[in-house]
Legacy VTK file of the C-alpha trace (Angstrom):
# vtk DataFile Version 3.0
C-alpha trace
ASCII
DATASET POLYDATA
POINTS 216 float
0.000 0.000 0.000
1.558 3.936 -0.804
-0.103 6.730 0.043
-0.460 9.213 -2.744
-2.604 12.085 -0.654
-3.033 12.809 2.812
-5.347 15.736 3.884
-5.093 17.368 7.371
-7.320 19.752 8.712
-5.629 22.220 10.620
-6.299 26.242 11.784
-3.783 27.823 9.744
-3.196 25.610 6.455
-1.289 28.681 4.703
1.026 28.729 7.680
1.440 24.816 7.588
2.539 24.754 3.701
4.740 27.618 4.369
6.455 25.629 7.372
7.160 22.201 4.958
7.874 24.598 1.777
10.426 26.973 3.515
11.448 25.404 6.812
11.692 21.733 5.369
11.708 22.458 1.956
9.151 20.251 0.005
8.006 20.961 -3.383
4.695 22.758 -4.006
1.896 20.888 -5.476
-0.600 23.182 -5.927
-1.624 24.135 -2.938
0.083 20.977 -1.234
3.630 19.852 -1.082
4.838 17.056 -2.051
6.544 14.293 -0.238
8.144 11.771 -2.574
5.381 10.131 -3.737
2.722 11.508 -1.294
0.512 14.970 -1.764
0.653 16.044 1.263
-2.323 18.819 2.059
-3.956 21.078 4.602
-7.466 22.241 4.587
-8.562 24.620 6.688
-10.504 23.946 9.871
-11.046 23.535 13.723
-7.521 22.952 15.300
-6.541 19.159 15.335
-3.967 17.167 15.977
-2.290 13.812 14.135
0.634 11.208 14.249
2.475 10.505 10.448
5.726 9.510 9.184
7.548 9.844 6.327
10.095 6.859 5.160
13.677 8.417 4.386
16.479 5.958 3.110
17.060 3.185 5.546
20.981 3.777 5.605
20.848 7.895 6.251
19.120 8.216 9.657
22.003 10.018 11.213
22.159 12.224 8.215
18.705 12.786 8.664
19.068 13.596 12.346
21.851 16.257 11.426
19.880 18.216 8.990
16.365 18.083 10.908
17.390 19.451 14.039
19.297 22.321 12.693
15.500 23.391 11.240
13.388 22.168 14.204
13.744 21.397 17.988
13.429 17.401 18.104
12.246 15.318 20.947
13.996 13.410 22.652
13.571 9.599 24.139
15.721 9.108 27.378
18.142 11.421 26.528
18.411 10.737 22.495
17.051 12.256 20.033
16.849 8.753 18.056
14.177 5.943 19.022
15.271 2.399 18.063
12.552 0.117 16.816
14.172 -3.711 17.430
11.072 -5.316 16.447
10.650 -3.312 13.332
14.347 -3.097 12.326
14.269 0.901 12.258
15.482 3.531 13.720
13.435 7.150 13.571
13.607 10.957 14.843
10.497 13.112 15.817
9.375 16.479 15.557
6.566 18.786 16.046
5.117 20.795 13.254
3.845 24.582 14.029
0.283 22.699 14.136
1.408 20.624 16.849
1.097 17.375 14.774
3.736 14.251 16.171
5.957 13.848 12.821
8.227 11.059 12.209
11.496 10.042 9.824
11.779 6.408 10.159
14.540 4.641 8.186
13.416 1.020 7.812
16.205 -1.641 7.315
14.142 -4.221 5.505
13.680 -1.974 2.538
15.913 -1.695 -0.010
16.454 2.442 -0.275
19.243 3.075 0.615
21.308 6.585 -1.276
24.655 7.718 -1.442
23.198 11.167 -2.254
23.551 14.498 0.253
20.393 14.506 2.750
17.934 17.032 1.695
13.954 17.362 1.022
14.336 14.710 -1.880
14.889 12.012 0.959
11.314 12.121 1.896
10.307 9.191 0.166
6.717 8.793 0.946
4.396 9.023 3.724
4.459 5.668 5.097
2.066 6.040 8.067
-1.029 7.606 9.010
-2.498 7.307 12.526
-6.052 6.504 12.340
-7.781 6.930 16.278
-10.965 4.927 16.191
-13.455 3.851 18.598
-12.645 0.028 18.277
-9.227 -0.992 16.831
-9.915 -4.923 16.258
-13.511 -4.577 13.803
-11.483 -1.779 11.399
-8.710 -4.293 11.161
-11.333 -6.570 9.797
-12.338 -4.107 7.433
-9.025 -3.370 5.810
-7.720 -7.591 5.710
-11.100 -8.320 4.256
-12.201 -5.605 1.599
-8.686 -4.163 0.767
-6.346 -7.091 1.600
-4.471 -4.858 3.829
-3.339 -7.684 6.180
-1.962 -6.808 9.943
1.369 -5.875 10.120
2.408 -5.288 13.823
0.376 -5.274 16.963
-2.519 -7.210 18.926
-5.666 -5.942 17.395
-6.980 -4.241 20.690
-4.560 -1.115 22.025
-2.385 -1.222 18.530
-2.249 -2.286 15.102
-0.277 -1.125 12.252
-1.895 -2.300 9.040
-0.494 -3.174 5.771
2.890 -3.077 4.772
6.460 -0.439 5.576
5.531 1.399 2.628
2.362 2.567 3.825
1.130 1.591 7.268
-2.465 2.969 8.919
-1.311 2.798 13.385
-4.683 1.808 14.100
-5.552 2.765 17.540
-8.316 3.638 20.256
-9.438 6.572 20.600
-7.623 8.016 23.889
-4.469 6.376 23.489
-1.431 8.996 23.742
0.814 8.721 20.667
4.222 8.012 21.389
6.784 10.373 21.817
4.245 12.987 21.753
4.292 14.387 25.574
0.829 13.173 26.531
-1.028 14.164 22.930
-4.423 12.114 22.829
-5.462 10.104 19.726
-9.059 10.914 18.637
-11.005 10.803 15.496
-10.550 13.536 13.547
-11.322 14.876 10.000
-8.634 12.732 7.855
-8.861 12.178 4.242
-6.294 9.557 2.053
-5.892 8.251 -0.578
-3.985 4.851 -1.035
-2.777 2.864 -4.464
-3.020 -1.213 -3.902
-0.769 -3.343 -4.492
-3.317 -5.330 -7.020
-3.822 -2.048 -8.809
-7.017 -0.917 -7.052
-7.308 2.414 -4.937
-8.517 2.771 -1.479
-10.102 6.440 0.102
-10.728 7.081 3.669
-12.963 9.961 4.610
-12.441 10.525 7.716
-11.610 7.257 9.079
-10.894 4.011 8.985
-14.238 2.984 10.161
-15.524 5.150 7.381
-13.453 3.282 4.326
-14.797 3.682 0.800
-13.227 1.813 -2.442
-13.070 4.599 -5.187
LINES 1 217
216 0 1 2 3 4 5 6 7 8 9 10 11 12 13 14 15 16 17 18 19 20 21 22 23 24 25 26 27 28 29 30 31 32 33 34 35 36 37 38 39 40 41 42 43 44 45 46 47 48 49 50 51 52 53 54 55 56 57 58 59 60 61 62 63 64 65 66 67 68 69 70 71 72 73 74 75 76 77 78 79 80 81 82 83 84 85 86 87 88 89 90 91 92 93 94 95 96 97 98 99 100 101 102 103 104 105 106 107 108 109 110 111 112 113 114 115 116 117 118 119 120 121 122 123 124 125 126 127 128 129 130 131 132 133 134 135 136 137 138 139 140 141 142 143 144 145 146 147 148 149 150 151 152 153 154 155 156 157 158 159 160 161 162 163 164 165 166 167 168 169 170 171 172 173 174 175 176 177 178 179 180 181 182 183 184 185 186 187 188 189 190 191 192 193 194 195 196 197 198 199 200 201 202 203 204 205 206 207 208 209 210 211 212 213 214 215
């Protein structure tokens, strides 16, 4: 599964595009940037708040480090700034956008992407997952395995489940949760829109969440 649009709803979307234009330097798309292979938008709306992560190449995540935190403050997990993921074979760093969103580059060692080329904006590869709150985690899992053959990737169907595959992963989770290595940020359900390409060629749209799925 790849994610080829993601739409946020935040209070200030201008402000938002100018933060990943300027500040991180994505390419325009309109009135998106883009992301490798993801539009990434912002439509305008009541404040909210949401976990995603972009994949980078899985051999740069000190590079990565470097360049991100001399354009943003990054948080850190007991003491360092990067989080190792043993059971996932990756490694990521974390951020907070001006909108208060819990932003991720996670370099995954199972996938073959690794560059020799300077870290920059072009490393963004694609967003590669999208946290989707809802009020039951285990019935939306169901959903996804049986109508878009989006099988469970990680997790134990109740508090967590990531869902398809490392190039494009919806963190299922319950509503409440705190998102990790946010500070205390609550999950809930929240105007979302994406848009997903199959593996099998088909295309999969979520408006606003998972438990809302449509096949377009």
């Amino acid at each position: 599964m790849q994610f080829t649009d993601l739409v946020l709803t935040c209070a200030d979307p201008e402000g938002l595009r100018a933060f990943y234009r300027e500040r991180l330097g994505l390419a325009p798309a309109g009135d998106a940037v883009q992301a490798g292979l993801t539009r990434l938008a912002f439509q305008p709306g009541a404040a909210a708040t949401y976990h995603f992560a972009f994949n980078i190449p899985e051999n740069q995540l000190e590079e990565a480090r470097q360049w991100l935190r001399a354009r943003v403050p990054l948080v850190q997990h007991e003491g360092s700034e990067i989080v190792d993921f043993p059971n996932w074979n990756a490694h990521s760093v974390y951020f907070f956008d001006p909108a208060g969103n819990i932003v991720e580059l996670i370099a995954r060692h199972n996938l073959p992407n690794a560059s020799r080329r300077v870290f920059g904006p072009e490393a963004f590869q694609e967003v590669s997952e999208v946290g989707l709150p809802v009020p039951a985690v285990a019935p939306v899992v169901d959903v996804l395995d049986a109508q878009w053959h989006q099988p469970l990737w990680w997790g134990n169907r109740e508090t967590f489940a990531a869902v398809g595959d490392e190039q494009g992963l919806f963190i299922v989770v319950p509503e409440g949760r705190t998102w990790y290595m946010s500070g205390g940020m609550t999950a809930v359900v929240q105007p979302l829109e994406v848009v997903a390409a199959l593996a099998d060629g088909g295309r999969l749209a979520g408006v606003p969440a998972a438990y809302c799925l449509m096949a377009n």
